[in-house]
N, C-alpha and C positions, 0 to 999 in steps of 0.2 A: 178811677181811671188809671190805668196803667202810664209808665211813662213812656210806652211805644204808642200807646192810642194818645196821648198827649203833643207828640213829634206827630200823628198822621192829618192830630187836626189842626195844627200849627201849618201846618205845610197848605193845609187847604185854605187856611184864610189868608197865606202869603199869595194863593194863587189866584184867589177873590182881590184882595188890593194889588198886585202886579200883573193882572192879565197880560201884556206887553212881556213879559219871560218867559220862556222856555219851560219844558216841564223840566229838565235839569236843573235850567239853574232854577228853578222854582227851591228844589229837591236839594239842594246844594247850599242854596240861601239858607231853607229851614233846618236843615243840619247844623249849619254853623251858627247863627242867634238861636236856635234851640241850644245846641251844648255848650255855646254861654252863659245862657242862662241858668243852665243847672248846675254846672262846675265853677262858673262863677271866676273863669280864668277865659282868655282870651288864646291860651296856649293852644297851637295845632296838634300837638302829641295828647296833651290831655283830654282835647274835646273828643279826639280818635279814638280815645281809649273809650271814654265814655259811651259814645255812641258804638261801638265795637260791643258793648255790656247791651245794649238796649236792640240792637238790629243783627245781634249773632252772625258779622259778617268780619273778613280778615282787619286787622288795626292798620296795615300797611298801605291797604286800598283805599281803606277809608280816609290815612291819613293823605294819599295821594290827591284823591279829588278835589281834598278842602284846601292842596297846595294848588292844587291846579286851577282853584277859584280866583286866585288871584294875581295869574300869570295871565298875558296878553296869548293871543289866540296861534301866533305861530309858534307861540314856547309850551302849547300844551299837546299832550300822545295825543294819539289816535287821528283819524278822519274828522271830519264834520264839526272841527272844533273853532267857538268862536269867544270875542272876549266879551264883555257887557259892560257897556257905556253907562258906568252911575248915572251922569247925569239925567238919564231916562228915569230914574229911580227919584228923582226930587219932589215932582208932582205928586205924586202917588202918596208917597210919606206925609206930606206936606198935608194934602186933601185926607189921610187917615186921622 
């Protein structure tokens, strides 16, 4: 298995245990503990880098989103942006 078909099905069983998120942040969660997981650094540049190798998409976007994971919802671009209340996320982890 490739590690893009690895990231697609990583994504799908965050989406199976966090039904309650968004398909973003589904998409944005699996991003970020996927390229922890493989780079084995918690660094936002690095994980960008990583996933920029694995989803052929620019490093600066990438590394944008995964900044913008963790800004509250009036501090992030665009429209239709909101922030996510971990504690929504406790149950879910918990019962996994």
């Amino acid at each position: 298995m490739s590690r893009q078909g690895g990231l697609s099905e990583w994504t799908h069983e965050l989406s199976n245990r966090m039904p309650h998120l968004s398909k973003p942040q589904v998409a944005i969660l699996a991003m970020w503990s996927y390229g922890i997981a493989l780079t084995k650094s918690c660094g936002r540049r690095t994980v960008a880098t990583l996933l920029t190798l694995l989803l052929h998409q620019n490093v600066n976007a990438i590394e944008q989103r995964l900044q913008e994971w963790c800004c509250d919802a009036q501090d992030k671009s665009g429209k239709h942006r909101r922030a996510l209340d971990v504690t929504t996320c406790f149950a879910p982890l918990v019962a996994w």
